[in-house]
N, C-alpha and C positions, 0 to 999 in steps of 0.2 A: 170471567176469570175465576179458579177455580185457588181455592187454598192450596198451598204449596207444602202440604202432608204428605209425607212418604205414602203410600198404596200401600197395605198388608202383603208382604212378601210370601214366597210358597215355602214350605216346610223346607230348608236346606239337606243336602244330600250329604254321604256321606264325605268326599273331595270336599265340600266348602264347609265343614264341619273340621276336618283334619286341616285347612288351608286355616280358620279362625283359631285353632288349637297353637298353630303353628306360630302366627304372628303376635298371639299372648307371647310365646315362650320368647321372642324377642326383644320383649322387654326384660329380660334377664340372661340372655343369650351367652354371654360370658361364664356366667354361673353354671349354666348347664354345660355348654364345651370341659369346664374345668371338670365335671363331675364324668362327661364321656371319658377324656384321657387318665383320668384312674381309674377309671372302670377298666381300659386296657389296658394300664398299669399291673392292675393288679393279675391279670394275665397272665403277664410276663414273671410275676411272681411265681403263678402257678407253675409254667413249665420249669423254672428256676427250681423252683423245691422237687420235682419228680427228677429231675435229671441230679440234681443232688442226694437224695433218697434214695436211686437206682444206680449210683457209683457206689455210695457208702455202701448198701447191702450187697455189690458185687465185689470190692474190694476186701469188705473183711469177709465173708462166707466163701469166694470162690477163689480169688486171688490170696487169703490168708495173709493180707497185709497188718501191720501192727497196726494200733490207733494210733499212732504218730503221722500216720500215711491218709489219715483219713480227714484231717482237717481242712482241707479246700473243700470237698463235698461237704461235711457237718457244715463246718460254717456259709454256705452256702444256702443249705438246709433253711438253718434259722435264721438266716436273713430273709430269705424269702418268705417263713412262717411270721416272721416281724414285724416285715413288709407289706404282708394281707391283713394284719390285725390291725396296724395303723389306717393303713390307706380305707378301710373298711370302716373305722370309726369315723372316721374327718369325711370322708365319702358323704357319711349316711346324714352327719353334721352338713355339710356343704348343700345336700340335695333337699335336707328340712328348710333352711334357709333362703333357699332361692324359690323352693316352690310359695313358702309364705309370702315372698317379695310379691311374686309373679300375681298370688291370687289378690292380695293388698291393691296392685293395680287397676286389675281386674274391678272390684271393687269400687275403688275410685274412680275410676270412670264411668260404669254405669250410672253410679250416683253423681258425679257429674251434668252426665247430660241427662239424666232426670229432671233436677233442679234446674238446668239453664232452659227448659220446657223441651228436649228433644226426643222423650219418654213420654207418651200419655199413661199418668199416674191411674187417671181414674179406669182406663181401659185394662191395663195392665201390673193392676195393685195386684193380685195375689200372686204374679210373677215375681213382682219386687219385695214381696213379702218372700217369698222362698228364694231371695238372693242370696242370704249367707248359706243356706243348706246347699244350696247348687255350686257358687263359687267355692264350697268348703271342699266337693265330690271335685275338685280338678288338684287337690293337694298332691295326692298319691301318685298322679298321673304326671306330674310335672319333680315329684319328689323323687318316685321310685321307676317309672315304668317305662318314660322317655330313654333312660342310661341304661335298661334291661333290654330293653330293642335295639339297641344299638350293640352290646357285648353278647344278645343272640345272634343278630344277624356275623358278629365280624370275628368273634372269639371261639367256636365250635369250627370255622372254617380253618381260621390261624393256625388250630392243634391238630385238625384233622393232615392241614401241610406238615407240622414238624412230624406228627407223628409219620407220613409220607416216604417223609429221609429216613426214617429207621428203618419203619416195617411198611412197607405198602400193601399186605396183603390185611395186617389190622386195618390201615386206613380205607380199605376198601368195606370191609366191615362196616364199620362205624358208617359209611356211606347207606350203605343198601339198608342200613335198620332205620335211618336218618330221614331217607325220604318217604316211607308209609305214615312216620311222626309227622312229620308235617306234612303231611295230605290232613290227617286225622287232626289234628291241632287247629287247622283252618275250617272244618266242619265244626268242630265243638266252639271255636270262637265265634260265628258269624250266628250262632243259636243264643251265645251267651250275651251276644252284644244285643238282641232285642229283647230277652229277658231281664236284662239290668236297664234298660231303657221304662220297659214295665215299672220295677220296682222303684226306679225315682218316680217317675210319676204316682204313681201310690202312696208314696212318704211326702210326696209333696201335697198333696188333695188332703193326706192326714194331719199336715202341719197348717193348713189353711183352715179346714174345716177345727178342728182345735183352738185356734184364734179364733173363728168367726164367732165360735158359741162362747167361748170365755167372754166377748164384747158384750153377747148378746145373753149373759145370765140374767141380768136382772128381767129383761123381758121372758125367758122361759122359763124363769123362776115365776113369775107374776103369771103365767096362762097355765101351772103343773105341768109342765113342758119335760120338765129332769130327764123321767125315764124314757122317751121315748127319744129326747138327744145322747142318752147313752148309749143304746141302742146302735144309731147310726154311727157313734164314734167305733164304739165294737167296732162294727161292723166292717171301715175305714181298717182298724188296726191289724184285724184280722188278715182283711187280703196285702195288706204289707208283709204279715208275717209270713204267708203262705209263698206270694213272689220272692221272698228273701230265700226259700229254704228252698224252691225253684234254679234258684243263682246258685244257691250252696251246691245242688246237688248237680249243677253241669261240671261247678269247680273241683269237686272229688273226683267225677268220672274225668276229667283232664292232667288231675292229678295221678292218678290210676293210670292212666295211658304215658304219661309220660314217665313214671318210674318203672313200667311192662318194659318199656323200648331200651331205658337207661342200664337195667338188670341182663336185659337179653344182649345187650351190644359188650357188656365187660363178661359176660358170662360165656360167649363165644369166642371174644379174646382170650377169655384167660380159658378155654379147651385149647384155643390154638397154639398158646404157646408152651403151654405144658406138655400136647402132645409133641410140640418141632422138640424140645431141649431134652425131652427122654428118648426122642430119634423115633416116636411111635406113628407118625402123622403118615397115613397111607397113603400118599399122593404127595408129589415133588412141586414146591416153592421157587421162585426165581430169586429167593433171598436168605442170608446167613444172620440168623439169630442167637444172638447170645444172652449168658444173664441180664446183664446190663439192659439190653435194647428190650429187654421182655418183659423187665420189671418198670422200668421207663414208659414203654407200653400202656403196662396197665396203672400205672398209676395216674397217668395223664388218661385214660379212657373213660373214666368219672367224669371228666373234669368237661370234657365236650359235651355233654346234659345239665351240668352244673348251671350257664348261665341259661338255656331254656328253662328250667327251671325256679329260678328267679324271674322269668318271662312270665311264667305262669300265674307264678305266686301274686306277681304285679298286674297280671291281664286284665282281670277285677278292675282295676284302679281305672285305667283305658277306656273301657266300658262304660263304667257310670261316668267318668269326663263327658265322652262323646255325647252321653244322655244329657246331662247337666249341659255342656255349650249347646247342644240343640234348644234349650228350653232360654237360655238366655240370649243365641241370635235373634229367639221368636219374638225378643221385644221389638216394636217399632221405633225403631231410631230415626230419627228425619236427619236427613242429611242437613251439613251445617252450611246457616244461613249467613252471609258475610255480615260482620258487625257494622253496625252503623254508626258514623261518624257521631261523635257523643254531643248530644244538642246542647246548647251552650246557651238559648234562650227558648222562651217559651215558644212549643213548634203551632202550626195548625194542623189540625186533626179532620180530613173527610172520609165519611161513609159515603161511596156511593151504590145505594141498591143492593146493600147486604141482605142476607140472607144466610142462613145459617142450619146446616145440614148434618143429616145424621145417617151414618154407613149399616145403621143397625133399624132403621126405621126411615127410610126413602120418603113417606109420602108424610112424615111431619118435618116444619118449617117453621124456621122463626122470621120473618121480615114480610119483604125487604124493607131497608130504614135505611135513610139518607138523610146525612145533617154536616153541617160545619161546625168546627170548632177555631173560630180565629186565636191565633194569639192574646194568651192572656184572658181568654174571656172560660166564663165555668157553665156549662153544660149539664143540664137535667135530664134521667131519662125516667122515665115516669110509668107505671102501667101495673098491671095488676097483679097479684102474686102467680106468679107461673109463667110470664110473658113471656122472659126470656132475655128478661134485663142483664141479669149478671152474666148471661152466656154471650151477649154482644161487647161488654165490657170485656172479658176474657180474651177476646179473639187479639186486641193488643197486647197482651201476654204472648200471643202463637200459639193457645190453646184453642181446638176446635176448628172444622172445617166450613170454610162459605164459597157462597157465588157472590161477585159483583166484586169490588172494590174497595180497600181500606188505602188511602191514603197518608204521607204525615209528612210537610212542606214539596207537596206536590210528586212527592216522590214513592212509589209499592213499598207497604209495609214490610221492614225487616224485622230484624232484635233489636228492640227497643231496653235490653232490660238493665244497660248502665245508664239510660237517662227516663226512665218511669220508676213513677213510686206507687205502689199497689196494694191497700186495702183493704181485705177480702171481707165477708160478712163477719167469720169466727177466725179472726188474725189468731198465725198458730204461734203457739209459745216453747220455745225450746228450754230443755233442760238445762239450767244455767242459774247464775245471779240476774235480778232485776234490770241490770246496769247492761248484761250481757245482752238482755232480751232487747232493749232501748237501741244500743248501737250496734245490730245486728248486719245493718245496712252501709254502717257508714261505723269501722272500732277507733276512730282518730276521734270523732268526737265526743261530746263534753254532755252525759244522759241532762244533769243538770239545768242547760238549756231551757230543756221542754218540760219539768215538772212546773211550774208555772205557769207556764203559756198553756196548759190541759190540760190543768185542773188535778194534779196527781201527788199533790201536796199531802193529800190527807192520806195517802195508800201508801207513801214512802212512808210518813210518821206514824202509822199502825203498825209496820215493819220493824221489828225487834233490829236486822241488822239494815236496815233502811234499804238501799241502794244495791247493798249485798245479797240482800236476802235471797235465799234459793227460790227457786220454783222447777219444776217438774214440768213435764209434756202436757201436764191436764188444765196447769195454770194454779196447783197450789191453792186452792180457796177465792180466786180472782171473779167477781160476777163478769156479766157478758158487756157492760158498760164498760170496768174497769181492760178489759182489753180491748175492749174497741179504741179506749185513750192511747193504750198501748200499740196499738196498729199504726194510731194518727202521728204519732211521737216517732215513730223507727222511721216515717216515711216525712217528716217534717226535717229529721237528720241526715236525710239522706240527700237532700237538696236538691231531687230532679225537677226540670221543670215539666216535665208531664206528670199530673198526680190522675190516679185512676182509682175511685173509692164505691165500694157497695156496701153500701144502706151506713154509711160513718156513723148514723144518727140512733143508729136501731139497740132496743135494753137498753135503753137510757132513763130514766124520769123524767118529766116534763122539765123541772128544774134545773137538772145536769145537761137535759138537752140545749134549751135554752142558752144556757152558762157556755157551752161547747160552743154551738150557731155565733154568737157572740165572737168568740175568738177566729172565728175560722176565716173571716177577710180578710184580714192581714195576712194571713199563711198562706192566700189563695194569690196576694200579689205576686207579679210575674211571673205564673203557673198557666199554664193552661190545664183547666179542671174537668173531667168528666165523671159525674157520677151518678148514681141512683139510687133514689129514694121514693119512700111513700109519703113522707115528712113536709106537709106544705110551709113549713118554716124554713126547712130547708132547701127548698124546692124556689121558696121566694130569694134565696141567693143566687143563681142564676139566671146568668143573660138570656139564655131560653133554654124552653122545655121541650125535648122530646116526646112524645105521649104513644106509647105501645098499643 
């Protein structure tokens, strides 16, 4: 029986890139609908204001009507001028809102199923380390670019029909210039989408490699290392800048193409109609043009490049999205495992003939190892540095792939992880109060509890705000003792009856060790314990010993 690890998936295509793009935006789905129907709102604005625009200047210039005559068109005018300046703010407001929502999700769920074990952290830390830079590249794309594909594809069609009922021989116009645009708009996109593909990946290896050596100053400080990692950072920086200015310069030539087509399509309008109204147009029309339809015309033939042009400005956005979700499908997400009914007494724990495997190194092996752990009883595994103890312990976690069989009351190992308590060598300590750090497992309970029963009396009352006191990700001045107590305490609170501990005993003093061993049989009743050590004191509290 083989661990029940997702397989490394193939690089997704572009369809299951735009299909995972898609079912993000569903989590805010409303929000985006709301921002589509103003976007054609505001449409309807526009043609509103040209056909108002194009009474008023025919009324008073050619009909010689008073301003008294002209007030349904004015105000019509600026309502529609009022109408786009509103709907445009609240717009741009609605579409910043829902894209933060969207990515916030986003967000939280990768980090989700990070922590519930359904991300290998250790495989794919420097993916999750460039999580906010990638989820941050889907803002624009979910903010601005989703409602500019939408008022390209359905708003230059909408004007091209009214303008139809005027003038058909403009709408034909606007047609024939329309379709070389988008021939050419689709070449320069499908160029830009792998060059902005380039450039995250670039910013991301920059933003990695920038962490990596920031960790690792004091070692490259201590070998005169400096110049030769700045160097490589250069070097990192560079080809970011060079792929950016790559991306700039398809974006100017697309820009460039698209105000060629927008200039030449009002520019052949407006010969057309100046030639029909001075009667000079060499060749007969099936259509009767007057001021009105002419200047209506052209002031709506802007306006049908208008939102490709917002398409454009936003394509960018699109691009680095698709780049960014490609790089976050690539995490391995293991499909979810059904939770298992939450143990309610101490379970029994069987290895049978583990073995423990590695997709990056085939022909090393940890095992195989077969053992029982009855109810209640506390298990040792024992073996030499490197054996491969804490990687057999893990695999109760759903960290790591094996052959053979883990069982837990008889039953293939699920998520154990509402009823295991877990241990690790260097227990991590979050950013928080001390109290935070204690009930991190379990916030209903009382830290209090356990400073006595683990010896943590003296660490609270060194503590200026005792129980308050901050500590940081590093642990704050904390030796490797004092968070090991820290480890033993969060998972003493948490009340599972499976505890799962590596090396509990280890940075300790013989004395605090001692003092600890001491406490730990009470804590171990009605537990089933598995743990590992080198610790023969410790090692003497177990029913039996494993040996690596």
């Amino acid at each position: 029986m083989s661990h029940p690890d997702a397989a490394p998936g193939p690089i997704p295509n572009t369809k299951a890139i735009r299909r995972q793009l898609q079912a993000w935006a569903s989590w805010d789905a409303h929000g985006l609908r709301r921002g589509s129907w103003l976007g054609l709102l505001d449409g309807l604005c526009v043609a509103g204001f040209a056909w108002g625009l194009s009474h008023m200047v025919s009324d008073l210039f050619h009909k010689n009507q008073s301003l008294i005559y002209l007030w349904p068109a004015l105000t019509l005018t600026v309502v529609a001028l009022a109408g786009r300046a509103i709907i445009g703010l609240y717009n741009q407001k609605l579409g910043m809102e829902t894209a933060r929502h969207i990515v916030s999700r986003i967000r939280l769920d990768i980090m989700e199923k990070a922590l519930a074990g359904r991300v290998d952290s250790a495989r794919h830390q420097a993916r999750l380390n460039a999580l906010f830079e990638d989820t941050e590249s889907l803002e624009g794309y979910y903010a601005r670019f989703r409602q500019a594909d939408l008022s390209a594809r359905v708003l230059p069609l909408i004007f091209i029909a009214v303008m139809a009922m005027v003038s058909p021989v403009s709408a034909g116009i606007l047609l024939l210039t329309l379709l070389p645009f988008v021939a050419l708009m689709a070449i320069l996109g499908m160029t830009s989408a792998d060059e902005s593909k380039r450039q995250l990946d670039a910013l991301s290896r920059l933003s990695n490699l920038f962490v990596d050596r920031i960790r690792a100053l004091p070692l490259i400080l201590s070998f005169d290392a400096g110049p030769r990692q700045v160097g490589i950072v250069g070097r990192a920086a560079r080809d970011v800048a060079e792929r950016t200015l790559r991306v700039l310069k398809i974006a100017f030539v697309t820009s460039a193409v698209l105000e060629f087509f927008s200039a030449l399509s009002v520019a052949l309008i407006a010969i057309y109609c100046g030639f029909y109204l001075l009667g000079q147009l060499p060749f007969p029309v099936p259509e009767v043009l007057t001021l009105a339809k002419a200047f209506f015309v052209l002031a709506l033939a802007p306006e049908v490049y208008a939102p490709m042009r917002r398409l454009a400005a936003a394509y960018h956005d699109q691009q680095t999205a698709m780049a960014a979700a490609q790089r976050l499908m690539a995490l391995e997400i293991r499909p979810d495992i059904a939770a298992q009914t939450v143990l309610k007494d101490a379970p029994e724990v069987t290895y049978e003939a583990v073995a423990c495997t590695f997709p990056d190194d085939p022909d090393f092996r940890i095992g195989p190892v077969s053992f029982t752990a009855r109810p209640g009883e506390v298990i040792a595994v024992r073996g030499p540095t490197g054996s491969g103890k804490t990687t057999l312990l893990r695999l109760l976690l759903g960290h790591g792939r094996y052959e053979g069989a883990i069982r837990v009351n008889g039953q293939p190992l699920t998520d154990l992880s509402r009823s295991i308590a877990w241990v690790s060598q260097n227990p991590p300590i979050l950013a928080g109060s001390l109290a935070d750090n204690l009930t991190l497992a379990n916030r209903q309970a009382d830290p209090n509890e356990v400073i006595e029963k683990f010896g943590l009396n003296t660490l609270v009352i060194t503590r200026e705000s005792a129980l308050s006191a901050a500590l940081d990700e590093r642990g704050s001045g904390l030796s490797g003792g004092e968070r090991r107590k820290i480890g033993l305490a969060r998972a003493a609170l948490k009340a599972a009856p499976l505890w799962v501990l590596d090396e509990p005993t280890a940075d300790l003093d013989p004395a605090a060790e001692a003092d600890l061993i001491a406490r730990l049989p009470d804590l171990f009743k009605g537990r089933t314990v598995i743990l590992s050590s080198h610790s023969p004191a410790l090692c003497a509290l177990a029913d039996r010993v494993v040996e690596l």
